[in-house]
C-alpha positions, 0 to 999 in steps of 0.5 A, spaced: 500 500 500 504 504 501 512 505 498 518 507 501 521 512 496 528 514 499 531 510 504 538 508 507 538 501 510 545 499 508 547 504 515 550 501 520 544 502 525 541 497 521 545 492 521 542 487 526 536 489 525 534 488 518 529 482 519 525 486 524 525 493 520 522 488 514 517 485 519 515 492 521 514 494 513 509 488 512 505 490 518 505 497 516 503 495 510 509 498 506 511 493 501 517 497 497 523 501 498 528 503 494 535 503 497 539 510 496 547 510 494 550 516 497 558 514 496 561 509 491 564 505 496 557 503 498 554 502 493 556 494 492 552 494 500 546 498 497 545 494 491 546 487 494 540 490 498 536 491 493 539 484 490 536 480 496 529 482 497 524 482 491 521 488 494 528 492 495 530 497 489 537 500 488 540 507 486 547 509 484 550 516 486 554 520 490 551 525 496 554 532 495 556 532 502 560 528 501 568 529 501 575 524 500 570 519 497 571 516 490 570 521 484 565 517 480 564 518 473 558 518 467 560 511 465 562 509 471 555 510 474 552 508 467 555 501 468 553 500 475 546 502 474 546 497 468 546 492 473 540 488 477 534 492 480 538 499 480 532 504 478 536 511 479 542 516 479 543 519 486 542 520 491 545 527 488 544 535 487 547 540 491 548 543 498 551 549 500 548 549 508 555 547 511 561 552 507 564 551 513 568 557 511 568 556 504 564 561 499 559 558 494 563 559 488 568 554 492 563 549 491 564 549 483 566 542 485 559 540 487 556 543 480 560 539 477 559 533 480 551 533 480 552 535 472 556 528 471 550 525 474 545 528 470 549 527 463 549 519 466 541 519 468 540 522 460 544 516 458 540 511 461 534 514 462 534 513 469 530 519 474 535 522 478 533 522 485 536 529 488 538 533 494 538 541 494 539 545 501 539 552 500 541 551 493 536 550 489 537 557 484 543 552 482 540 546 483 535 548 478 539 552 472 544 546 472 538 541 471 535 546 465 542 547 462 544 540 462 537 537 461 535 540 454 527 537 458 530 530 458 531 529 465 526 526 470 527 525 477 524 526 484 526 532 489 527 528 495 526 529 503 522 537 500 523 542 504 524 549 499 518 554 498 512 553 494 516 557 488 522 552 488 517 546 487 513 551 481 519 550 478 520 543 479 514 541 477 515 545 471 520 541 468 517 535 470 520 533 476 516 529 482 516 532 490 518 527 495 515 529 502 518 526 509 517 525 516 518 533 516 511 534 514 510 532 520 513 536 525 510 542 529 513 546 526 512 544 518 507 549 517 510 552 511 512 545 509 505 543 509 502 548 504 507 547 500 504 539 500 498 542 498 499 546 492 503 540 489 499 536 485 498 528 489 500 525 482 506 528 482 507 527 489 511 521 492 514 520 500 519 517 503 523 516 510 530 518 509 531 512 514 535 512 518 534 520 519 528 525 521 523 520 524 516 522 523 511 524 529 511 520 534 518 518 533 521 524 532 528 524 535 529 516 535 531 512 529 527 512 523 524 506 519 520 504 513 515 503 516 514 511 518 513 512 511 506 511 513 506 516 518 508 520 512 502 518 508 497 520 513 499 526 515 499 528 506 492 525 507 490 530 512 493 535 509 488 534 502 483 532 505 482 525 503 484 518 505 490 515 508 488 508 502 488 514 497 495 517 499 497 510 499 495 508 491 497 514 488 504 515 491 505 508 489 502 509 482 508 515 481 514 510 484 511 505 479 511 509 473 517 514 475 522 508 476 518 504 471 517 498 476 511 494 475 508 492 481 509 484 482 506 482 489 
């Protein structure tokens, strides 16, 4: 009934405990995952993951926060996601929310990363799955420059103005709300979710971080995604079961899955 569209269950705090989360999923009637790359050193653990379990899926990509790791280029990420049940580039994007000093015209290495992932997901024909944090004019220039209107995607864990989802939208992109959707002090978020139309909206936890009410503060899992959706409900004024069909429907039809159980 419900999909987890942006998880991170290769992180440690889910080594022990993967049956119990899978578990906890079938309970809260959340029967898919897709499990997000954030390094290429990492990738080999994700898309094992996805691997496994019929209901996991997988994306190849390096996070813009992270630094020291391996560089990876277009056809490094395009041969990885030739492999089994890798649906997606990225997670990738930009973030200029710890320049620790440094200006953004500093980050120019950021830009250039997120172009390579671009250029892969034209080459593939793969969504790319991005994160933007007080970055998103960048963001959204580097995607028109480079998508010449061929790239598709979803704007993950959204947290930007309504203006900033207007332009998403625009050029085709879906919105993924989180458990932040949630929190007491969301309210401008919220508004956000309500001008964006449910066919293009998705949800996710971005486990193991931002747990939703009630469990804010402790270890997210897949199956909070639930949470998620009845909060999107509330605010559209339609049913939990709803919200579920439709944002499995736009998991489905962007990454191009057909649902199989």
């Amino acid at each position: 009934m419900f999909v987890d569209s942006h998880c991170h269950l290769n992180f440690p705090q889910y080594a022990d405990s993967l049956d119990q989360i899978r578990a906890e999923m079938s309970t809260a009637n959340v029967d898919r995952a897709l499990c997000i790359s954030t390094t290429m050193e990492e990738f080999p653990q994700v898309q094992a993951l996805a691997a496994r379990y019929d209901n996991f899926w997988a994306t190849v990509g390096v996070h813009p926060d992270n630094e020291g790791v391996a560089e990876p280029t277009v056809d490094d990420l395009v041969t990885l996601a030739a492999l089994p049940k890798v649906v997606g580039i990225g997670e990738t994007g930009l973030d200029y929310y710890r320049l620790e000093g440094r200006t953004v015209e500093d980050m120019a290495w950021q830009r250039d990363r997120f172009r390579v992932h671009i250029r892969a997901a034209r080459q593939t024909a793969l969504p790319l799955v991005i994160h933007t944090r007080m970055a998103s004019d960048d963001t959204i220039a580097i995607l028109k420059e480079e998508g010449e209107g061929n790239a598709k995607g979803v704007f993950h864990c959204f947290t930007e103005t309504e203006a900033v989802a207007r332009a998403a939208l625009d050029l085709g992109f879906y919105i993924s709300f989180s458990g932040i959707l949630t929190f007491k002090n969301a309210a401008d978020l919220r508004e956000v979710a309500r001008f964006v139309p449910l066919d293009r909206c998705l949800i996710e936890t971005d486990s193991p971080y931002l747990a939703p009410a009630p469990h804010r503060g402790k270890t997210n899992s897949p199956a909070y995604v639930a949470l998620v959706a009845r909060q999107l409900a509330e605010i559209k004024g339609i049913s939990v079961e709803e919200v579920g069909d439709i944002t499995s429907q736009n998991f489905e039809t962007l990454f191009s899955l057909v649902k199989s159980h």
